[in-house]
C-alpha positions as CSV (number, residue, x, y, z in Angstrom):
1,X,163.8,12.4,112.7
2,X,166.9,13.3,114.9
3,X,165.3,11.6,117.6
4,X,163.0,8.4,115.8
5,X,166.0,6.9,114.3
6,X,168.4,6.6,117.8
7,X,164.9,5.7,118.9
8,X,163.9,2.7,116.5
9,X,167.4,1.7,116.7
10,X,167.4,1.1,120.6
11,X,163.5,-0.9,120.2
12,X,165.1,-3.1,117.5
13,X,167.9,-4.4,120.0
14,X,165.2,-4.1,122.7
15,X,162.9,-6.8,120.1
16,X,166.1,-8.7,118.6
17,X,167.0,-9.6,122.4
18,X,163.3,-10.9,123.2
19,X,163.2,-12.6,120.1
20,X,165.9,-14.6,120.7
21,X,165.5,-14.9,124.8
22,X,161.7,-16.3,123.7
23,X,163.1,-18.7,121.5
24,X,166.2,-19.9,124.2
25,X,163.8,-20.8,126.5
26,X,161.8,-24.1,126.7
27,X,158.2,-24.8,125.9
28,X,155.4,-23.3,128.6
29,X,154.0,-27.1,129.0
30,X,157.8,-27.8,130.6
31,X,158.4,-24.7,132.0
32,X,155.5,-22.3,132.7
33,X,155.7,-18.7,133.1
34,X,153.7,-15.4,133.2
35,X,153.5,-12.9,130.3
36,X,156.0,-10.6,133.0
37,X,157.9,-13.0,133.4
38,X,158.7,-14.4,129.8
39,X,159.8,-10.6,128.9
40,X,161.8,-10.3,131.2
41,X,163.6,-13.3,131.0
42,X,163.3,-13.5,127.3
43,X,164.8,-10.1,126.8
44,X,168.0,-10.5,129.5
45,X,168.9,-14.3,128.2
46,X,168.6,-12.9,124.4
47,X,170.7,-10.1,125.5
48,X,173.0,-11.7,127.5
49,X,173.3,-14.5,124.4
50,X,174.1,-11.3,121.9
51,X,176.6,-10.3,124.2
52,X,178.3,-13.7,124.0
53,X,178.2,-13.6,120.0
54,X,179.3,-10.4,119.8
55,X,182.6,-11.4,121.6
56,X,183.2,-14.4,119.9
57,X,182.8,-12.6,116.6
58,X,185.2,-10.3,117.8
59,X,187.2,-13.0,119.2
60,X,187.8,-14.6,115.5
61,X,188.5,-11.0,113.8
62,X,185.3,-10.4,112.5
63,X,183.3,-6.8,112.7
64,X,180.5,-5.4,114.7
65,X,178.6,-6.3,111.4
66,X,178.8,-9.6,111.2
67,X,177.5,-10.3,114.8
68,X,175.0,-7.7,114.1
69,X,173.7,-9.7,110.5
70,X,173.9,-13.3,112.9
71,X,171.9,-11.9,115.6
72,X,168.9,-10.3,112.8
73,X,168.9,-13.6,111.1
74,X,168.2,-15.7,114.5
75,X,166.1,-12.6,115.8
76,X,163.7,-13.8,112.4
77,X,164.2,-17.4,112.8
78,X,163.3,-17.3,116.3
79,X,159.7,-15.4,115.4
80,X,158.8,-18.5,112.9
81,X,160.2,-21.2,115.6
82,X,158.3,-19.3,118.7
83,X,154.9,-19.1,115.9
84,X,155.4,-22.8,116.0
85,X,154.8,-23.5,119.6
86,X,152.2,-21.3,120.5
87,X,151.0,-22.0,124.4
88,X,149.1,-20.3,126.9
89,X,151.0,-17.9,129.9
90,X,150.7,-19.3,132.6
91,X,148.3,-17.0,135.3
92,X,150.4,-13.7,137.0
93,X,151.4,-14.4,140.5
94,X,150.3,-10.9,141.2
95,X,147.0,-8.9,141.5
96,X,146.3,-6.2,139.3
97,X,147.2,-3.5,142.1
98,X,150.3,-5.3,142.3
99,X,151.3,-5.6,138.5
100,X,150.9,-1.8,138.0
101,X,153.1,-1.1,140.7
102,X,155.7,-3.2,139.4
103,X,154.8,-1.3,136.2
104,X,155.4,1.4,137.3
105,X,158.5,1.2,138.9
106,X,159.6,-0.1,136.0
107,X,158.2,2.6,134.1
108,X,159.6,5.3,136.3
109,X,163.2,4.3,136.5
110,X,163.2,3.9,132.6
111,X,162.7,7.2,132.3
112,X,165.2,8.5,134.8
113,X,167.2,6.9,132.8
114,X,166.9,8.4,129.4
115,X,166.3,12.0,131.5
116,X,169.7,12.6,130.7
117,X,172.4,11.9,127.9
118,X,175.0,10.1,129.3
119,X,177.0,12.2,132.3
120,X,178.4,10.0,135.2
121,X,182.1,9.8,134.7
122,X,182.1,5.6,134.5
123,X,179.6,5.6,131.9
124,X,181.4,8.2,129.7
125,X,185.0,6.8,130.0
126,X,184.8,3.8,130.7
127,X,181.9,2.8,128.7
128,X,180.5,4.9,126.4
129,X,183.9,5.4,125.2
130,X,183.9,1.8,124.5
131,X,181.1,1.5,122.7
132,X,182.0,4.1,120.6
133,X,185.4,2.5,119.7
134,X,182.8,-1.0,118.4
135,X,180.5,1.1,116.8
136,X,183.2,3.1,114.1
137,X,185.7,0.6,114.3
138,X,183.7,-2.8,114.6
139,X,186.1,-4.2,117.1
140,X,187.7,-3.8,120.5
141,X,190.9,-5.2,119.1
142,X,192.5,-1.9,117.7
143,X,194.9,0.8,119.4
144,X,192.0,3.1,120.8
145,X,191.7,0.1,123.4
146,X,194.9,-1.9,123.5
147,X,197.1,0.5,123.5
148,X,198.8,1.7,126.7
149,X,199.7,5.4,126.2
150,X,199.5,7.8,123.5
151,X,201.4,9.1,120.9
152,X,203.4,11.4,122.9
153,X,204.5,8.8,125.7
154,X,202.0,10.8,127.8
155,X,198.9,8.8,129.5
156,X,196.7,6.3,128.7
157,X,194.6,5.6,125.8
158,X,191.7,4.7,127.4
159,X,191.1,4.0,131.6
160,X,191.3,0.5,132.5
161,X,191.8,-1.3,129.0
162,X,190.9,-4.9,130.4
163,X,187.2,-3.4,131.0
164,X,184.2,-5.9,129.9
165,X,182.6,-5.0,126.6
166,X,179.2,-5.7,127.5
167,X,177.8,-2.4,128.0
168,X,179.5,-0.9,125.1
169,X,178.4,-4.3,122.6
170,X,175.0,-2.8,123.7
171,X,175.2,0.8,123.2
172,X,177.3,0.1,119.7
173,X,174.3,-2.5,118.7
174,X,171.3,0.8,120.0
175,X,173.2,3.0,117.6
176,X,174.2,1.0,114.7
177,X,171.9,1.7,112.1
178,X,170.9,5.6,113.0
179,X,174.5,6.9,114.5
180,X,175.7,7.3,118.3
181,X,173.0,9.1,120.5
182,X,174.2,10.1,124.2
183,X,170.7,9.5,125.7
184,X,169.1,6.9,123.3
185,X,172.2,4.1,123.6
186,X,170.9,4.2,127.2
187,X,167.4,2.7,126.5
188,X,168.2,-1.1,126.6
189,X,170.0,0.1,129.6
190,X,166.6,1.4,131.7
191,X,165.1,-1.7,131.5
192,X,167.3,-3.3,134.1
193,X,164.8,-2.0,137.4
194,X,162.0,-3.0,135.5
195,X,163.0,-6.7,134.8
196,X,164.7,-7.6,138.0
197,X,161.2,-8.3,140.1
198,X,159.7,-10.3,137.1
199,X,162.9,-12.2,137.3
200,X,162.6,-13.1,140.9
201,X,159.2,-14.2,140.7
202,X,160.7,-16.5,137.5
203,X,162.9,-18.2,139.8
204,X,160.3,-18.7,143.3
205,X,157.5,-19.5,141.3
206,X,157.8,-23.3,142.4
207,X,157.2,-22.1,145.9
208,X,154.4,-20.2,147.6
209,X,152.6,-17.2,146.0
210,X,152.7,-15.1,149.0
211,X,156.7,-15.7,148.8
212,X,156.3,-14.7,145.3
213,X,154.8,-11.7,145.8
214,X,156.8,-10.4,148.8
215,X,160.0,-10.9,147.1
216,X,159.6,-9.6,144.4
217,X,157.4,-6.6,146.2
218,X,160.7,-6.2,147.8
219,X,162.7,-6.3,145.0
220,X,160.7,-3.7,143.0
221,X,161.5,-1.2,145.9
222,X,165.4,-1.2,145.2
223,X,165.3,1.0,142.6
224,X,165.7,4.0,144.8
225,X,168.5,3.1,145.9
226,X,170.5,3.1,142.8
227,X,170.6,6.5,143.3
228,X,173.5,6.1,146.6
229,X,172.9,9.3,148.4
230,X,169.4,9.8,148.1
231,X,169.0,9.5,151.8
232,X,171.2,12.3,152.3
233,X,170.8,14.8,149.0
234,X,167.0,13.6,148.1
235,X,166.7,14.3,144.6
236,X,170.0,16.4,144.2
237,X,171.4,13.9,142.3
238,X,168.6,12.6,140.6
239,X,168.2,16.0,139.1
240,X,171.9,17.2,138.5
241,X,173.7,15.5,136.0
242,X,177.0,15.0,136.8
243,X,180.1,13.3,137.6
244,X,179.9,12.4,140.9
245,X,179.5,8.5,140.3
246,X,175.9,8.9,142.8
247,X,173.8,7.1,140.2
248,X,173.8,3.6,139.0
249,X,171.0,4.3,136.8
250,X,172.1,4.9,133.2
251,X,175.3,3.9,131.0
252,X,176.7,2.1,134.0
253,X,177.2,-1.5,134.4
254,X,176.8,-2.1,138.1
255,X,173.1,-2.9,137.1
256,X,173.8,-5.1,134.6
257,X,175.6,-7.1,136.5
258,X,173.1,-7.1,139.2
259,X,169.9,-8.3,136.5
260,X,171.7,-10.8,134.7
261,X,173.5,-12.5,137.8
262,X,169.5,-12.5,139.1
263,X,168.5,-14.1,135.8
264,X,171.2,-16.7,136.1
265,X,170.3,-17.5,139.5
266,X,166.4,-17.9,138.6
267,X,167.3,-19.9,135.6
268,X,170.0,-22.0,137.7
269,X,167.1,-23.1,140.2
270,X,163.9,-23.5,137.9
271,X,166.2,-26.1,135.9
272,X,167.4,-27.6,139.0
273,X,164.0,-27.8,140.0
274,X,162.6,-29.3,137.2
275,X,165.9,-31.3,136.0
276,X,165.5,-29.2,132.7
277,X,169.0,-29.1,130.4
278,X,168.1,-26.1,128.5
279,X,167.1,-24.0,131.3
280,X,170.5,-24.9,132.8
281,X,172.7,-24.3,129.5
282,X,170.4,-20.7,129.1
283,X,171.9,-19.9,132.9
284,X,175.2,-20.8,132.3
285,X,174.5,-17.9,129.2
286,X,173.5,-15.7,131.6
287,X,176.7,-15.8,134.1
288,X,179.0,-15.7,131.2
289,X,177.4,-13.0,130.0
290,X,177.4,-11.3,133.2
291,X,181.3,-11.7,133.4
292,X,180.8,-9.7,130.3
293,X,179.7,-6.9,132.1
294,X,182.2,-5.8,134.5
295,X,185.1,-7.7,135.7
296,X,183.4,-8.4,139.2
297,X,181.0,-10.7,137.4
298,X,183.9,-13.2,136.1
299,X,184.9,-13.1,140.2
300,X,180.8,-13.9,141.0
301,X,181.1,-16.7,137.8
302,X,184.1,-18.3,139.9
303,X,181.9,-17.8,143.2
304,X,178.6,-19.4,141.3
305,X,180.9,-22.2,141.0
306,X,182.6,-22.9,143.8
307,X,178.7,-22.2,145.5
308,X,177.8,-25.4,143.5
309,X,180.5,-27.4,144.3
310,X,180.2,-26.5,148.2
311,X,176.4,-27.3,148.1
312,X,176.7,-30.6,146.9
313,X,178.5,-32.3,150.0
314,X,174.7,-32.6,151.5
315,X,171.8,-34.5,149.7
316,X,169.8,-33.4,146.4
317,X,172.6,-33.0,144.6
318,X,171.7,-32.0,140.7
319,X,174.5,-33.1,139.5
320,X,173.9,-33.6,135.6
321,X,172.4,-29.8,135.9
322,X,175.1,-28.3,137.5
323,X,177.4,-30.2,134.7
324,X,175.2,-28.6,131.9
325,X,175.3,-25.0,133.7
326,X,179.1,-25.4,134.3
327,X,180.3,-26.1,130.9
328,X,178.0,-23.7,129.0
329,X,178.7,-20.8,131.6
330,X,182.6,-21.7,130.9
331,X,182.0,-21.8,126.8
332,X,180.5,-18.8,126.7
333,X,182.6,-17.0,128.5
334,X,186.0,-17.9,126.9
335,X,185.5,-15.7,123.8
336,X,185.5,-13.0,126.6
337,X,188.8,-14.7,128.0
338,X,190.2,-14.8,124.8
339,X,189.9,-11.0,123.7
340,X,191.0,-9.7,127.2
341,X,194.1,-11.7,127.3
342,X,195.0,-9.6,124.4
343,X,194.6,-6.4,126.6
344,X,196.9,-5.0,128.9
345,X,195.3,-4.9,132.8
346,X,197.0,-2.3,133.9
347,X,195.9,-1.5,137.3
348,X,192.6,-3.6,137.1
349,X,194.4,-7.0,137.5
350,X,192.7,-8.3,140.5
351,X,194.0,-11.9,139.9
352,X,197.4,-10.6,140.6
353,X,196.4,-8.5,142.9
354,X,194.3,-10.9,145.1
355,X,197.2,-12.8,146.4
356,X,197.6,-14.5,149.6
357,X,200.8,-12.5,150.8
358,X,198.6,-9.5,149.6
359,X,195.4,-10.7,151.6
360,X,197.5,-11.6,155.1
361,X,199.5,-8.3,154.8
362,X,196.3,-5.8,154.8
363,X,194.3,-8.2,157.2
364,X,196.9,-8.3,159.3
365,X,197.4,-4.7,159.9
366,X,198.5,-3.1,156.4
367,X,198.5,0.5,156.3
368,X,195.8,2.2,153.7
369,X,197.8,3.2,150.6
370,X,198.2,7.1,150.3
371,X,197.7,8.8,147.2
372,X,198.1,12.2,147.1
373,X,195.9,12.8,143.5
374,X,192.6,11.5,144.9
375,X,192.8,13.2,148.5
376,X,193.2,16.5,146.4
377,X,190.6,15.4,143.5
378,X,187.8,14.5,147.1
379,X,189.3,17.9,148.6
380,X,190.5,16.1,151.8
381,X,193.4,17.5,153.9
382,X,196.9,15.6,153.4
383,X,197.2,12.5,156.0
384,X,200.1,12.2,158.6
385,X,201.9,9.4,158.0
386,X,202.5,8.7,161.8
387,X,197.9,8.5,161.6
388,X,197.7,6.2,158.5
389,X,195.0,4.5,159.4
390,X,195.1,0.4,158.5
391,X,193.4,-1.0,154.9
392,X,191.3,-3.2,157.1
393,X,189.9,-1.3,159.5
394,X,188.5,1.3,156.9
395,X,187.2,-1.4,155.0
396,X,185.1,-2.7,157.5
397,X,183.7,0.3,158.6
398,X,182.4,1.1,155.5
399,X,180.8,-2.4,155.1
400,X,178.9,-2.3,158.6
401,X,178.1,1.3,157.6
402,X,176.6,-0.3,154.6
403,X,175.0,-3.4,156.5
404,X,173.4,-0.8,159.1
405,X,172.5,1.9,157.6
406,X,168.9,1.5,158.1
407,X,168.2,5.1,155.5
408,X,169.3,2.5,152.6
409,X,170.8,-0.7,152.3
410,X,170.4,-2.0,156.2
411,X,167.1,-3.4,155.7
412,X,168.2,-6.4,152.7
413,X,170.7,-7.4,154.9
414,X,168.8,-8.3,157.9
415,X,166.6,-9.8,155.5
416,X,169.5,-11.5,154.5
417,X,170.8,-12.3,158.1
418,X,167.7,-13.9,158.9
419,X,167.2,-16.1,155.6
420,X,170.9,-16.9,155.8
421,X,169.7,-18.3,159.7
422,X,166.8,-20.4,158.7
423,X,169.5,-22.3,156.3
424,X,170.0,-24.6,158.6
425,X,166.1,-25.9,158.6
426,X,166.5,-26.1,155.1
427,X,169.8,-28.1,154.7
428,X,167.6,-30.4,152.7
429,X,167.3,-28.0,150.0
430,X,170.0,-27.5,147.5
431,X,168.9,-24.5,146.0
432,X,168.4,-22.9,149.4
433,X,172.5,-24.3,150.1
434,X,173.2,-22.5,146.6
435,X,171.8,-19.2,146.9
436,X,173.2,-18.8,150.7
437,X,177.1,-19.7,149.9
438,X,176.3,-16.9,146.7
439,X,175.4,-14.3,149.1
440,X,178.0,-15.3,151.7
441,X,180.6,-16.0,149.1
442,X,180.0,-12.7,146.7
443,X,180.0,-10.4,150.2
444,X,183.3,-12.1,151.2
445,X,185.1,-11.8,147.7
446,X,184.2,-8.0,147.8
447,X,185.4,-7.6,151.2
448,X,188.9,-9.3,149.9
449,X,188.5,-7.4,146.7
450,X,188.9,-4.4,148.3
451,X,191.0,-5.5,151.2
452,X,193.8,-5.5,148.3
453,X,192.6,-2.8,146.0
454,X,195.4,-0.8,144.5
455,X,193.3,2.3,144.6
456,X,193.0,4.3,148.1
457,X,190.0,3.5,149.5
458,X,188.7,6.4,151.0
459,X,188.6,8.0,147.2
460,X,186.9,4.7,147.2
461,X,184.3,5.3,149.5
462,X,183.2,8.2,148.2
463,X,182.3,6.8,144.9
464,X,179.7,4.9,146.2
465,X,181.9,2.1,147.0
466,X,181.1,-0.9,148.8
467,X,177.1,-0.6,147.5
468,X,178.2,-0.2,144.1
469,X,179.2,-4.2,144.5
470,X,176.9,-5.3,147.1
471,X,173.8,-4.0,144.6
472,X,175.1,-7.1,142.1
473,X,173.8,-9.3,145.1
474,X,170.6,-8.3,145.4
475,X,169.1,-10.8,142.9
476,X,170.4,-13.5,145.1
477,X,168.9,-12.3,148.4
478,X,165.8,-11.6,147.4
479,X,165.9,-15.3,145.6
480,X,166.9,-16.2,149.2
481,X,164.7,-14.6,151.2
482,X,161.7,-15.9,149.0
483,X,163.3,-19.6,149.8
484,X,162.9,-18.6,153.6
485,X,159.4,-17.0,153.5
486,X,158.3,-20.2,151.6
487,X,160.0,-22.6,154.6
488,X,158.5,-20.5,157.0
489,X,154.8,-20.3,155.7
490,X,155.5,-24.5,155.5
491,X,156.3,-24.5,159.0
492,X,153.4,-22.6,160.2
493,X,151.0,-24.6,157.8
494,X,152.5,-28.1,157.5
């Protein structure tokens, strides 16, 4: 029983989410789909839209309870509305050899998920805590988060206040009827892997099938890499629960933001592809909820954005879908706005922080900022002041490490590289604009992000940090590279 009710509790999120995703999204005869691919959609866009109802309750003053009633009432509405429209899936751009894999994958990084109760050190403090502060107090607007320091005048409540409450909406959602469980809140949490190539063959499945199926091939052999040193310890990590911050599998966010800026994307270019309304209001959904998930995302939502408005100086340009996508990504994302203006940033306040005397002093030669607590905490010697290496020069080391590193990472990004080339054969295509000024854009924001971070970046690096960010791109690429195997097999076979 100890274990069935944490259990039950995660599955009914798990089935409230698809419920409601099923029901978000429009009929098969407008916008067909596999049986893959409407779970996984269904299940992120229902997600991401109780994400967005959680904050706006919370927003209003209104408990944990009330979004929790909302979402059970539209979960049951949405099973008689979906009963209503009954269609046929449309036929699995894979084989069956294929489908298992992806299975598989799926299945596998699911359970490395739940192996362990919660144990990196962002997914206890920063979110965990969190979600414990929704679940027995119904709201993030109380002291345990807005407060600055303690009782004593010693510390901080709670690291980084001005975090997202994504994560923690879902963990306190897992747990609310059967009481917090450190490895059970996690289950919603394991399904991000398994989702992610279903979601890229959503989004390519007006092009070729053998694009379809390499991309999302591809994208199913990711998961490995969550893990960031597993080219170096093997399954050291994997196995040893910790706080090293190795793992982005589990109660993290990294991969949250990762699936639902995917989702957005595949949403963003069927409905441009189709000129469908709903498909574009269900991805504006998505990015706000992905801003909901760590505060990178509200910088990718801005980059989404501007990525739009760049693409449209050439031909095709969707403009009544990009309007539709714009102003529901910006509605649902206020609620957000509105609760985190009413939390003190602290050191996480990358809008001041991003500045352009800020950017021009470390690009032009600004020393790395020397902290002596982290180079004690990482066990590195003192540095010499008269050797203080410059802010940019570590900085891009570490991200041609990253775009190199042939063990992990360096393969996307000469995928990437070459997609990103074959652009300009494809000026004609907006969608194939869109997703490259993403992936250029959300590489050149992290670069500046961390060109100006407060935090000394070697401590940094050794967290797992730049491929902690670059992972939220991968979505994008592979959407990218799936736009690029499609021109190319039109090339060879006009």
């Amino acid at each position: 029983m100890e274990i069935m009710l944490p259990l039950l509790n995660a599955l009914l999120f798990i089935a409230v989410s698809v419920s409601i995703g099923r029901a978000m999204l429009p009929a098969q005869n407008v916008i067909a789909r596999s049986r893959g691919e409407e779970f996984a959609v269904a299940y992120t866009l229902g997600l991401a839209a109780i994400v967005v109802l959680c904050n706006l309750v919370f927003l209003v003053g209104l408990h944990l309870t009330v979004a929790v009633g909302i979402s059970l009432a539209l979960a049951s509405y949405a099973l008689y509305y979906q009963r209503q429209r009954r269609a046929e899936f449309a036929p699995s751009p894979f084989t069956r050899a294929t489908t298992y894999i992806l299975l598989a994958v799926g299945l596998l990084s699911l359970i490395a998920t739940v192996a362990y109760p919660i144990n990196e050190f962002d997914a206890i403090y920063h979110w965990a805590y969190r979600g414990k502060v929704l679940l027995f107090n119904g709201t993030p607007l109380n002291e345990a988060i807005t407060g600055i320091v303690s009782n004593d005048n010693f510390g901080r409540v709670v690291t980084h206040p001005n975090y997202p409450l994504g994560v923690p909406i879902i963990e306190a959602y897992s747990s609310y009827f059967s009481g917090w469980s450190e490895r059970w809140v996690q289950l919603p949490l394991g399904l991000w892997a398994a989702c992610m190539p279903w979601l890229v063959a959503f989004g390519l499945r007006n092009l070729s099938s053998n694009a379809i199926r390499l991309a999302a091939v591809a994208t199913a052999a990711t998961p490995i890499l969550y893990v960031t040193n597993f080219t170096e310890n093997g399954f050291a990590d994997l196995l040893n629960a910790g706080t090293s911050s190795s793992m982005m599998l589990g109660g993290g966010s990294d991969l949250a933001v990762m699936c639902l800026l995917t989702l957005s994307a595949a949403l963003f270019l069927r409905a441009t592809h189709s000129n469908c309304k709903r498909l574009a209001i269900a991805a504006g959904v998505a990015l706000a909820a992905t801003a909901a998930m760590k505060n990178e995302g509200l910088a990718l939502l801005g980059v989404c954005m501007i990525a739009c408005v760049v693409a449209l100086f050439l031909e095709n340009r969707p403009t009544r879908t990009i309007g539709f996508f714009a102003a529901s990504a910006i509605i649902c994302v206020s609620p957000w706005l509105g609760i985190r203006a009413q939390i003190p940033a602290i050191d996480e306040n990358y809008s001041e922080q991003l500045t352009l005397e800020n950017v021009i002093h470390f690009a032009g030669g600004g020393n790395e900022l020397i902290e002596k607590s982290p180079l004690a905490m990482s066990g590195r010697q003192q540095i010499d002041e008269a050797d203080i290496p410059t802010r940019r020069s570590l900085v891009s080391a570490a991200f041609v490490d990253e775009f190199f590193d042939m063990r992990s990472w360096g393969l996307l990004w000469v995928l990437a590289a070459i997609s990103i080339g074959l652009m300009f054969m494809n000026l004609e295509s907006f969608n194939y604009r869109w997703l490259t000024l993403v992936v250029c854009g959300g590489v050149l924001l992290y670069f500046l992000i961390l060109l100006v971070t407060p935090w000394n970046f070697p401590s940094l690096r050794d967290k797992g940090i730049p491929e902690r960010l670059l992972v939220h791109l991968v979505g994008p690429i592979m959407l990218l590279v799936g736009h690029a195997l499609s021109s190319v097999e039109r090339k060879l076979n006009p």
